[in-house]
GUPA-560511 format. One record per residue (C-alpha): residue in one letter; z, x, y; chain. Coordinates in steps of 0.2 Angstrom, whole numbers, m for minus. Example, Ala and Ser with C-alpha at 12.3 -4.5 7.8 and 13.67 -1.06 7.14 Angstrom:
2
PT   residuo      pz      px      py   cadena
PT         A      39      62     m22        A
PT         S      36      68      m5        A
This chain:
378
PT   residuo      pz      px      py   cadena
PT         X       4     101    m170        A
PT         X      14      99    m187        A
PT         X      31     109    m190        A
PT         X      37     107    m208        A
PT         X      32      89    m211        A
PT         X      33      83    m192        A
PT         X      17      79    m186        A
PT         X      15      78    m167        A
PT         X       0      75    m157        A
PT         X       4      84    m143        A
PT         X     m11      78    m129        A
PT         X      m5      57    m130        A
PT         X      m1      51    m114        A
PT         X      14      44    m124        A
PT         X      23      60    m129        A
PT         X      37      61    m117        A
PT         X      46      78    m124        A
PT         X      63      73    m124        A
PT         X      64      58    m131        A
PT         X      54      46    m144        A
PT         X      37      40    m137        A
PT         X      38      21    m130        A
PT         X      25      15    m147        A
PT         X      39      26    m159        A
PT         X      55      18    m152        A
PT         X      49       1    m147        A
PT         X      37       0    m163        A
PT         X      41      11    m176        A
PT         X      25      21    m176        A
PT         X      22      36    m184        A
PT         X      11      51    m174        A
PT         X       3      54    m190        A
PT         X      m5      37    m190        A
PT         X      m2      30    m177        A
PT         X     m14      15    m169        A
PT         X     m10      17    m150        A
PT         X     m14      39    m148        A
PT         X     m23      40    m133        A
PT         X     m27      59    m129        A
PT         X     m26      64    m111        A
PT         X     m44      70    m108        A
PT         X     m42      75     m90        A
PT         X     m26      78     m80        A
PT         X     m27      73     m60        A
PT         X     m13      76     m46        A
PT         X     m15      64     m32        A
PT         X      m6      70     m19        A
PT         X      m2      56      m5        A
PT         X      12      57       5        A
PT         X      14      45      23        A
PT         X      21      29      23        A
PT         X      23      17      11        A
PT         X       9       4      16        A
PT         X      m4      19      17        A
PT         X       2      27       2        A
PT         X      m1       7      m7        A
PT         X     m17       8      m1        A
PT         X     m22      22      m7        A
PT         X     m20      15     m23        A
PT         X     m34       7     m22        A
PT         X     m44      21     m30        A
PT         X     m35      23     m44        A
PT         X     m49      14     m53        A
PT         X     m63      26     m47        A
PT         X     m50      41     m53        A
PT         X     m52      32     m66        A
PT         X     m70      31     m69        A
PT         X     m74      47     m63        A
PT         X     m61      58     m75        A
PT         X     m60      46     m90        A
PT         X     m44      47    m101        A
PT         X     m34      54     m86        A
PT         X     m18      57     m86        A
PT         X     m13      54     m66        A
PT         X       2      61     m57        A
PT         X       6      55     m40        A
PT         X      15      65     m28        A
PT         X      25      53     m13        A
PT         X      40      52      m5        A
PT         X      55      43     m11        A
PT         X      53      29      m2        A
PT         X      36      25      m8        A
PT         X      42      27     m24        A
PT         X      46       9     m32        A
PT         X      28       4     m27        A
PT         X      21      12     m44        A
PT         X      33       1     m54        A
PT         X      21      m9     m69        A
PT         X       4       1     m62        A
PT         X      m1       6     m80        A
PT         X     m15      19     m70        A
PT         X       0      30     m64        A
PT         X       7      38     m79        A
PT         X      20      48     m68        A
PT         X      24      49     m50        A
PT         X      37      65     m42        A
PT         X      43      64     m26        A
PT         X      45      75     m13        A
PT         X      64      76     m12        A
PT         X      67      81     m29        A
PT         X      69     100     m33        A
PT         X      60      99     m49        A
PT         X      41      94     m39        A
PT         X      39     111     m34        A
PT         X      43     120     m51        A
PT         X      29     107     m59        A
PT         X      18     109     m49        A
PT         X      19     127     m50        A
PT         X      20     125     m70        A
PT         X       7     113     m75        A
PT         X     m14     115     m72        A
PT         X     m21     101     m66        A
PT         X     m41      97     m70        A
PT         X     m43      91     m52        A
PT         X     m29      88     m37        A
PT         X     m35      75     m24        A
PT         X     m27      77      m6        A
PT         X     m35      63       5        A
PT         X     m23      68      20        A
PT         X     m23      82      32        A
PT         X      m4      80      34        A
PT         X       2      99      33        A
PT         X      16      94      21        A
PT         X       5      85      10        A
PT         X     m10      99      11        A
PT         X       6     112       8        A
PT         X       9     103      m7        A
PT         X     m10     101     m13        A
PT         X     m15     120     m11        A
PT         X       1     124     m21        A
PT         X      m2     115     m35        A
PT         X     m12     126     m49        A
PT         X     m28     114     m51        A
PT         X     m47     119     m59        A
PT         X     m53     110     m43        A
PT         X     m45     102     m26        A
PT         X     m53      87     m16        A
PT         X     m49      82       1        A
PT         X     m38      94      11        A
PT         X     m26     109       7        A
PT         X     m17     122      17        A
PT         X     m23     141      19        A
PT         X     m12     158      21        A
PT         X     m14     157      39        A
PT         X      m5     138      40        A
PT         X     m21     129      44        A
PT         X     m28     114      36        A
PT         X     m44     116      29        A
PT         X     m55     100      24        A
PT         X     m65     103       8        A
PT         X     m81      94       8        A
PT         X     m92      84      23        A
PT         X     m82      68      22        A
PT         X     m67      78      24        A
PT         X     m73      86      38        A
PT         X     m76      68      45        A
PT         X     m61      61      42        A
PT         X     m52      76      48        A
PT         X     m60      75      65        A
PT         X     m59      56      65        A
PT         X     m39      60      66        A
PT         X     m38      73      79        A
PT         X     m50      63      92        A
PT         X     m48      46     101        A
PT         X     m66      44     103        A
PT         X     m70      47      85        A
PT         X     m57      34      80        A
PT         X     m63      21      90        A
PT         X     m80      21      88        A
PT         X     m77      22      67        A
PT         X     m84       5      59        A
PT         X     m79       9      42        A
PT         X     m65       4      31        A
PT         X     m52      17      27        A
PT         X     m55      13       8        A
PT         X     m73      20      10        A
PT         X     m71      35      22        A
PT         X     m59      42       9        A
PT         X     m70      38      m5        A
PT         X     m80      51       5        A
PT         X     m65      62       5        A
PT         X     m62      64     m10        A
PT         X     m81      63     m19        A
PT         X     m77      47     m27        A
PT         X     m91      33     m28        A
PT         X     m86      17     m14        A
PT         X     m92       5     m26        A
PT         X     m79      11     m39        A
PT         X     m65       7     m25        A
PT         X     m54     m10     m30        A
PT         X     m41     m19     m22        A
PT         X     m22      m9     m19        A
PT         X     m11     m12     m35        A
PT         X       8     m17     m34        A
PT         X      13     m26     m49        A
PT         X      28     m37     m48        A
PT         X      39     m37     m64        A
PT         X      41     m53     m74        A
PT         X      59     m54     m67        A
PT         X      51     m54     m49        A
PT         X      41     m68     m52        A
PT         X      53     m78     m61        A
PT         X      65     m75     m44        A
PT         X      51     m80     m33        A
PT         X      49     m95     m42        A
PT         X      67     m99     m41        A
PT         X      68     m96     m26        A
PT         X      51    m108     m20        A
PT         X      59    m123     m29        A
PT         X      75    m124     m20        A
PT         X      61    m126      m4        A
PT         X      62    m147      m4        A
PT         X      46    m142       2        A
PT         X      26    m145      m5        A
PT         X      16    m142       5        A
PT         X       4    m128      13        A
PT         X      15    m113      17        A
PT         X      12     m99      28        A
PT         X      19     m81      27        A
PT         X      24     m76      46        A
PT         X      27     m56      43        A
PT         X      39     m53      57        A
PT         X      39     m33      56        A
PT         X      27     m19      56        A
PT         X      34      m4      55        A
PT         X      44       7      67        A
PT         X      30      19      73        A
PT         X      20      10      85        A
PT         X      30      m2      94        A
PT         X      14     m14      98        A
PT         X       8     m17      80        A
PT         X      23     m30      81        A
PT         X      19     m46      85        A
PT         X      32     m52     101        A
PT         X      46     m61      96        A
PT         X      42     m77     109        A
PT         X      26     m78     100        A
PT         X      34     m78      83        A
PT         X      43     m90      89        A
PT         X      31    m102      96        A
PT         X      21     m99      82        A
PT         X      32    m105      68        A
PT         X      34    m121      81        A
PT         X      17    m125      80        A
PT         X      15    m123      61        A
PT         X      30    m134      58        A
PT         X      19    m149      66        A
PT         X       6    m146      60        A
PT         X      15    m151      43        A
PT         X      16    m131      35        A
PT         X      32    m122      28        A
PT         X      33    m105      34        A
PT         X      42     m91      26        A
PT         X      49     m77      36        A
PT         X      43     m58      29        A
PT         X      53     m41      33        A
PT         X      62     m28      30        A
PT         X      79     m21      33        A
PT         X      74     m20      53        A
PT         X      71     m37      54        A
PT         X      88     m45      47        A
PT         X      92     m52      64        A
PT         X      76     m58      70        A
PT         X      76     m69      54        A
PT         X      95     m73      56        A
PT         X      88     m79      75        A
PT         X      72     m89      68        A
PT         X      83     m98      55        A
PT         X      97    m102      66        A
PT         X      82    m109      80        A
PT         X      73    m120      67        A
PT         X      85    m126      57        A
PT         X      82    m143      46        A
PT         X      64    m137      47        A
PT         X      53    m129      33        A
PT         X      57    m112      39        A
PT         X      64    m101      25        A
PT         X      69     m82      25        A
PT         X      62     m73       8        A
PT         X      75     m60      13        A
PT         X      76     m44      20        A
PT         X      78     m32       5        A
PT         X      68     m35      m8        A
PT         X      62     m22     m18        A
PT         X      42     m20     m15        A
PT         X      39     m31     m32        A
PT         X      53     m43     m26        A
PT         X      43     m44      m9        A
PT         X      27     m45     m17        A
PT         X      29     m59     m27        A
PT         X      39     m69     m13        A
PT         X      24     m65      m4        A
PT         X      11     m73     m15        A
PT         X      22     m89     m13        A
PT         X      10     m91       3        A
PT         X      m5     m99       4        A
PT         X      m9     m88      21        A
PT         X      m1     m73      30        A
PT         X      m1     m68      46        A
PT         X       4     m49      48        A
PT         X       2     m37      59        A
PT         X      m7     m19      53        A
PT         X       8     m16      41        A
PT         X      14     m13      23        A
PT         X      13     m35      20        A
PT         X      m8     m32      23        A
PT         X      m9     m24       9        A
PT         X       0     m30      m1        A
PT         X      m6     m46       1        A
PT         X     m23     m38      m5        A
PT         X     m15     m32     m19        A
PT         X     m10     m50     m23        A
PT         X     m26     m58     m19        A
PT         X     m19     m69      m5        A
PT         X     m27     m72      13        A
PT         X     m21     m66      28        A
PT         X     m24     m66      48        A
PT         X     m19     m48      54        A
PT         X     m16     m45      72        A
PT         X     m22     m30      78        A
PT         X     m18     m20      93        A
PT         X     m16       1      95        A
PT         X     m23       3      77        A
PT         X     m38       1      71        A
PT         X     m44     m15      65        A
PT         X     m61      m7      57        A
PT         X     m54       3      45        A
PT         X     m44     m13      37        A
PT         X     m53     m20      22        A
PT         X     m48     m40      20        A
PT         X     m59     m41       2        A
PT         X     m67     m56      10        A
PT         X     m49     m65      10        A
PT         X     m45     m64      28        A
PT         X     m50     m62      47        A
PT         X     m41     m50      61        A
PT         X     m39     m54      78        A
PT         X     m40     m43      90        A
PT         X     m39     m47     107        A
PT         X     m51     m46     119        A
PT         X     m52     m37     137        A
PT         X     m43     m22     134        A
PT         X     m54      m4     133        A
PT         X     m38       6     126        A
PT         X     m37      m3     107        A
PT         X     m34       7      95        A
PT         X     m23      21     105        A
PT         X     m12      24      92        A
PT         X       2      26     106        A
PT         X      19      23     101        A
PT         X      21      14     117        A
PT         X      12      10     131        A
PT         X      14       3     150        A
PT         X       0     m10     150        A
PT         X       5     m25     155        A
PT         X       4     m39     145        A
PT         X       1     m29     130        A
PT         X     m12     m28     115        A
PT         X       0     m39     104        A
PT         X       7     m49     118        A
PT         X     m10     m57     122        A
PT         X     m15     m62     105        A
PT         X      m9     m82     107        A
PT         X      m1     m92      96        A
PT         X     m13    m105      97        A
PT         X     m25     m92      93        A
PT         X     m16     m87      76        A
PT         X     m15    m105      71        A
PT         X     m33    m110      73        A
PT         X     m37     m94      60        A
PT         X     m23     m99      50        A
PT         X     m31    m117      47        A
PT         X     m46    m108      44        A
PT         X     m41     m97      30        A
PT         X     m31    m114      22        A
PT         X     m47    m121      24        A
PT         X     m57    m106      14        A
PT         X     m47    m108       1        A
């Protein structure tokens, strides 16, 4: 579009309206002939809600999107809190949260080519059918309330979440049921992407010198979440296990969140004058991904650090209990454990009254023997 002797191309993925385009204010270019237009050729709304380790998951098929629309322009609708995982992922070009007024007027404003919904979470297929899109993948929500799945996989993976039975006897990775869901090709699906920022990594660095320390190190990921109380690893076990690394000549490095402030502040206080060190408690998802690639192995439960460590290409041993330890995909860098004797794994109960429980009966000694495994695959 030219006005006068302005000239602006107005389908670049860098026009941002209101202000001067990254390529003009960091590098003087001119629209009229300017070396880095790229023209949005397809424009896709993802629309993936849930918690934060699923949402980085899910952005795994961002390279298959990418494939399968070429030249899109992706927007990516989450929570807030799921929000700081897109920071430096150069396949999102904008994500809109769920809390912010302004969502709901673009989603009602903008037409999108196609809107992917892999969840049949009512908020998230409420979201999906209201969006103006020229097609819709995966789940939305009719006039009457319900959740409709919009293909075969859909229908699979829809049932999968409303029966026990289904869920257990599932053998395949969540990254490949979805690809179902949404019509994408499983072969295009890659590993999660978080991208720490240089800053990140410098801090991690930083922070990995003042060990004293050079040996292997072993990421212990203390947390899991707060929805099911038995993805947690017991803190006696934790405990034991950090003994045992520490004998066997390995650092570990304690990985959490907010929730897991005092457990640290107890492991610390129990192991001091041992490589035992806290990466902190809260770090932004970059800060905690770099921190985490420090490792040479993590040990985590069916959590947010799982995939992250994907992301980042390091191993992991993950200890599974009332989730399901099939539909995790490892990328051949990894093993799970899952313990053995117990008919109800992969419940998904918040709690139970077995006793011992699933997480309680996965033995340190157990963990370390995989751990030694994984430093040995290396």
């Amino acid at each position: 579009m030219c006005v006068g002797e302005f000239l602006l191309r107005r389908d670049c993925r860098h026009v941002r309206w209101d202000r001067p385009c990254g390529p003009h204010k960091q590098r003087g270019k001119q629209c009229a002939t300017c070396d880095e237009y790229d023209p949005i050729r397809h424009r896709v709304l993802m629309v993936k809600l849930a918690a934060t380790g699923d949402v980085l998951r899910t952005t795994a098929f961002l390279p298959a999107i990418h494939a399968t629309w070429p030249g899109a322009r992706v927007t990516w609708v989450t929570k807030k809190a799921a929000a700081g995982l897109f920071a430096g992922n150069s396949l999102v070009d904008e994500v809109l949260t769920t809390d912010d007024a302004a969502t709901a007027a673009r989603l009602l404003t903008e037409v999108f080519d196609v809107v992917l919904c892999p969840d049949a979470d009512p908020e998230a297929a409420s979201l999906a059918a209201m969006a103006r899109g020229k097609e819709r993948r995966g789940f939305l929500r009719g006039e009457d309330g319900q959740v409709q799945a919009l293909s075969q996989g859909a229908q699979h993976w829809f049932e999968m979440g409303l029966s026990d039975a289904k869920k257990k006897a599932n053998r395949e990775t969540y990254q490949a049921l979805v690809a179902d869901v949404l019509g994408l090709e499983r072969t295009l699906v890659k590993e999660p992407i978080l991208e720490p920022s240089s800053r990140d990594v410098a801090g991690a660095a930083q922070f990995r010198s003042g060990f004293g320390f050079d040996g292997p190190l072993v990421g212990l990921n203390t947390g899991a979440g707060g929805r099911w109380a038995y993805k947690q690893w017991t803190k006696a076990h934790q405990e034991s296990f950090v003994r045992l690394c520490t004998k066997a000549g390995f650092g570990v490095q304690l990985l959490g969140g907010p929730e897991e402030r005092q457990r640290h502040k107890d492991l610390m206080a129990m192991f001091a004058g041992l490589p035992v060190f806290d990466a902190g408690t809260d770090n932004s998802y970059g800060a905690f991904a770099a921190r985490l690639q420090l490792c040479d192995v993590v040990v985590t439960s069916d959590s947010l650090a799982v995939h992250v460590a994907a992301a980042r290409k390091t191993r992991a041993v993950v200890l599974f209990g009332p989730t399901s330890a099939a539909e995790i995909e490892l990328y051949g860098r990894g093993e799970k454990i899952v313990p053995t004797g117990l008919e109800c794994l992969g419940c998904y109960l918040p709690i139970c009254d077995v006793k011992p429980h699933c997480q309680a009966r996965i033995e340190p000694e157990m963990v370390l023997l995989a751990v030694r495994r994984q430093l040995a695959a290396r």
